[in-house]
C-alpha positions as CSV (number, residue, x, y, z in Angstrom):
1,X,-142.6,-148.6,-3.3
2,X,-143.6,-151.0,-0.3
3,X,-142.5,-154.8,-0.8
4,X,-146.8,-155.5,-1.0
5,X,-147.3,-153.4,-3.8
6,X,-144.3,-154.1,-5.7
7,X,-145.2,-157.7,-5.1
8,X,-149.1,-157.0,-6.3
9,X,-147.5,-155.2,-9.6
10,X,-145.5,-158.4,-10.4
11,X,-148.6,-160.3,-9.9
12,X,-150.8,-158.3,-12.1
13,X,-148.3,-158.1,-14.8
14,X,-148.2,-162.1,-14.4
15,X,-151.7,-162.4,-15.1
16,X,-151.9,-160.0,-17.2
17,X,-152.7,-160.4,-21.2
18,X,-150.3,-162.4,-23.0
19,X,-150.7,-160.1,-26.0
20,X,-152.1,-163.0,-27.8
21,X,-148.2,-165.1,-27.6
22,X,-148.3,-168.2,-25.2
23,X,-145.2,-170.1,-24.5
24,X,-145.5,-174.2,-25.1
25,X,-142.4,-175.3,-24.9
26,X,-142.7,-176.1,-20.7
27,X,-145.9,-178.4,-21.6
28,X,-144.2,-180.7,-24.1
29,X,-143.4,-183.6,-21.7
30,X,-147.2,-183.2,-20.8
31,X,-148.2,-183.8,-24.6
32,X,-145.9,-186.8,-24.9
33,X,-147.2,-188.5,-21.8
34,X,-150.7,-188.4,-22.9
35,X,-149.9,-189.5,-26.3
36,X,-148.0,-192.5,-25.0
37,X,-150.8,-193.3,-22.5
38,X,-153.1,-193.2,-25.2
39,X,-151.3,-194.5,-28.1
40,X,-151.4,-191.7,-29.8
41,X,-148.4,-189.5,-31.9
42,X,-147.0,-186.2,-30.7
43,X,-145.2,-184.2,-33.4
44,X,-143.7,-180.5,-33.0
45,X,-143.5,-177.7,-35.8
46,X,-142.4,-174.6,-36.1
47,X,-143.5,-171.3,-38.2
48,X,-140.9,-170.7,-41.3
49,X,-138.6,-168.0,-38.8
50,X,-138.3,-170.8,-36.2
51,X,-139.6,-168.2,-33.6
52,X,-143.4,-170.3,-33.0
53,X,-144.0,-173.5,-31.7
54,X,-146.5,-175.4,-32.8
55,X,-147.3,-178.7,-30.7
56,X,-150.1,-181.7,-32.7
57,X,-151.4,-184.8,-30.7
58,X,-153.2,-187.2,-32.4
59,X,-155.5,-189.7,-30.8
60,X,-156.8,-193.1,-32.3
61,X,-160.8,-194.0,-30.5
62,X,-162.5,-196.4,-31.8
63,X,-162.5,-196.4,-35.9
64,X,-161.7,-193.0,-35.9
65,X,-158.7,-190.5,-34.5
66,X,-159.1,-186.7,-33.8
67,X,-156.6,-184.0,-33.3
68,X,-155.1,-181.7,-30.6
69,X,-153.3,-178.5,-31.4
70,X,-152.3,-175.6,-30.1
71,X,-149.0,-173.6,-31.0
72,X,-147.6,-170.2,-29.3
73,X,-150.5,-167.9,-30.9
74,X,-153.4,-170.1,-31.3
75,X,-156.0,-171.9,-29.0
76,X,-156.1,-175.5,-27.9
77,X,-158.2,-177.1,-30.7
78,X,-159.5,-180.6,-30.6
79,X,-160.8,-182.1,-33.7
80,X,-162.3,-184.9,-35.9
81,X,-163.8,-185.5,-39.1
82,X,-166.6,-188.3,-40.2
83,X,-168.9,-190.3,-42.6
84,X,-172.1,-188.5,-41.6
85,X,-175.4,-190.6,-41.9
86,X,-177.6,-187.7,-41.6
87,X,-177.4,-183.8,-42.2
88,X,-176.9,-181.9,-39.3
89,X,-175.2,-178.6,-38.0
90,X,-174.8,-177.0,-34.8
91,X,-172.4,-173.9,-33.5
92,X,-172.4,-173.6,-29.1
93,X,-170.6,-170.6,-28.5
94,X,-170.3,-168.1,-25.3
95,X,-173.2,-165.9,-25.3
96,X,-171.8,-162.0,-25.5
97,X,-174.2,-158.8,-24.9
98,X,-175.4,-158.5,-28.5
99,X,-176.2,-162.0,-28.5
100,X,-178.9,-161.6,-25.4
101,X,-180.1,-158.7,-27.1
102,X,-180.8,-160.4,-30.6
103,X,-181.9,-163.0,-28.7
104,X,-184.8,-161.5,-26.7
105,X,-186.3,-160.2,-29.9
106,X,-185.2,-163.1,-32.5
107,X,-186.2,-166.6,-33.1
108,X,-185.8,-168.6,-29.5
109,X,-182.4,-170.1,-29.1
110,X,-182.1,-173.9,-28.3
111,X,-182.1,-174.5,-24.4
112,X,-180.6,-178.0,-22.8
113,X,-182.5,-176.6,-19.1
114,X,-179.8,-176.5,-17.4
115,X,-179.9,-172.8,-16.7
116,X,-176.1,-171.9,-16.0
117,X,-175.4,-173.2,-19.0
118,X,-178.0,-172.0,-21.2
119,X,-177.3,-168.7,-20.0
120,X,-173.3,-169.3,-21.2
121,X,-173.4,-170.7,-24.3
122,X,-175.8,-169.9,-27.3
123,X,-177.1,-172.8,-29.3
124,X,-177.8,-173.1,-32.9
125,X,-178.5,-176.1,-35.1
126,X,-181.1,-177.5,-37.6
127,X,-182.1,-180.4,-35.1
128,X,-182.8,-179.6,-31.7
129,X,-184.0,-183.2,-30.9
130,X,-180.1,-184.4,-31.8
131,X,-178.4,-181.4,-29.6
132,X,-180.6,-182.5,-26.6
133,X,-179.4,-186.0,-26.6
134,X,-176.0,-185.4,-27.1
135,X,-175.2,-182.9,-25.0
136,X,-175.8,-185.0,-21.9
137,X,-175.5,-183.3,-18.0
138,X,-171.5,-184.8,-18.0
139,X,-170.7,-182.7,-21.4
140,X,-172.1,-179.8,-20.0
141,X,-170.5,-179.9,-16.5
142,X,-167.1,-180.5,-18.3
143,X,-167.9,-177.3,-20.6
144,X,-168.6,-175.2,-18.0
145,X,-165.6,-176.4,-15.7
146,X,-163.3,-175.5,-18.5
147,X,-165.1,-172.5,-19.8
148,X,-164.7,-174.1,-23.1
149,X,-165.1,-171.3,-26.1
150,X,-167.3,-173.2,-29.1
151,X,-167.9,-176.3,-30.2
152,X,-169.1,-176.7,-33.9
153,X,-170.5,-180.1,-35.8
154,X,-170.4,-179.6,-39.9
155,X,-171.5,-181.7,-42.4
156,X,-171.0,-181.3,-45.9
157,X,-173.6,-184.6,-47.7
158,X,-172.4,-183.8,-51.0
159,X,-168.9,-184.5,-49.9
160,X,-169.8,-187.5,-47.1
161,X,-168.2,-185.7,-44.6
162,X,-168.6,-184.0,-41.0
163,X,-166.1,-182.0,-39.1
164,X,-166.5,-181.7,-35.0
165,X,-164.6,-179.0,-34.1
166,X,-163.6,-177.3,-30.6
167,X,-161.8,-174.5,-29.5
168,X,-160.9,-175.0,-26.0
169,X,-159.3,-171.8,-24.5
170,X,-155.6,-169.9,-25.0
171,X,-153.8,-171.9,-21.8
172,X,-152.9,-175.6,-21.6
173,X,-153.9,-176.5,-18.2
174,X,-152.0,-179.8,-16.1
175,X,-152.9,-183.1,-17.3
176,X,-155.9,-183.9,-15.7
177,X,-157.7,-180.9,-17.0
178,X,-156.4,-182.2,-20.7
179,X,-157.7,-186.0,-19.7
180,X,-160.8,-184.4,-18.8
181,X,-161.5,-182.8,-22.0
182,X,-160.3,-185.6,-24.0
183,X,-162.9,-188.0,-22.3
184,X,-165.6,-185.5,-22.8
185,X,-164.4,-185.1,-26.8
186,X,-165.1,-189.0,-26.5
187,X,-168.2,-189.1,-24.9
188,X,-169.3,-186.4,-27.9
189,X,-168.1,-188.8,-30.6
190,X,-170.1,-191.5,-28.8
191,X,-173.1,-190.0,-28.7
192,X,-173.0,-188.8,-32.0
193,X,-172.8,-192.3,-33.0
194,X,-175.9,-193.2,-30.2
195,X,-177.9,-190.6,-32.3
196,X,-177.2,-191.9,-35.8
197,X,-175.5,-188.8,-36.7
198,X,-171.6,-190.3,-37.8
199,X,-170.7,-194.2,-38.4
């Protein structure tokens, strides 16, 4: 085998699937810095055999804190619950196939007019006037920079209480990618608060 093709098959196996295990340990330091810089509180688990790693950050803003984890088998995840003042929902998820299929012959999807993104992600809520606001041009730039996966907003009245929830993608990236989507999980959690959705 030539030294070019023996390096392209160590490539490929490189960037291959991970087989759904990630390693974490390297990005610890990276986890601690941010919550130092941001007075937050990094903690590590483990799974009960020891063999999984599971790393938690969370992050005070404002009156509330949300949460960052990702361990050796699952996503990164940010997330934060509220006091909602109003009932709404929404799922934006990546669009497959079957989704542009129903979609064509269902109920019209919410659109933001920004067409890269509308034809990425697929939009559903009870109040299209409150996903329009929120989702500003800077939350969806920052989506489609990180190819986020979902991002879901729950509220449960009976209870008084919402849950935002995120899942970002399988790999941590450096620390400015993870600043990045921390000040856009801000800028959500602000304009949530703009629209009289949490308090």
């Amino acid at each position: 085998m030539s030294k070019k093709k023996k390096d392209s098959l160590i490539q490929t196996i490189i960037k291959g699937p991970s087989l759904g295990y990630t390693d974490n340990f390297p990005k610890r330091h990276i986890w601690r810095e941010i919550a130092k810089e941001l007075n937050g509180e990094f903690k590590i688990k483990h799974n009960s055999g020891n063999e999984l790693e599971i790393h938690n950050v969370t992050i005070p803003y404002k009156q509330f804190e949300f949460f960052i984890s990702i361990s050796d088998t699952r996503p990164l995840k940010f997330q934060s619950s509220f006091r909602p003042i109003i009932d709404f929902n929404l799922v934006i998820s990546w669009e497959d196939f079957i989704e542009r299929i129903i979609k064509k012959f269902g109920k019209p999807e919410i659109q933001l007019g920004r067409k890269e993104f509308d034809n990425h992600y697929l939009i559903k809520s009870n109040r299209s006037d409150i996903v329009r606001r929120v989702f500003t041009n800077e939350i969806q730039k920052t989506m489609l920079k990180h190819n986020i996966y979902s991002i879901s907003y729950e509220t449960d009245m009976k209870k008084h209480k919402s849950n935002l929830v995120s899942v970002i993608q399988r790999q941590v990236g450096d620390k400015e990618e993870i600043f990045e989507l921390i000040d856009m999980f801000k800028l959500l959690i602000d304009n949530l608060e703009k629209t009289k959705v949490i308090k």
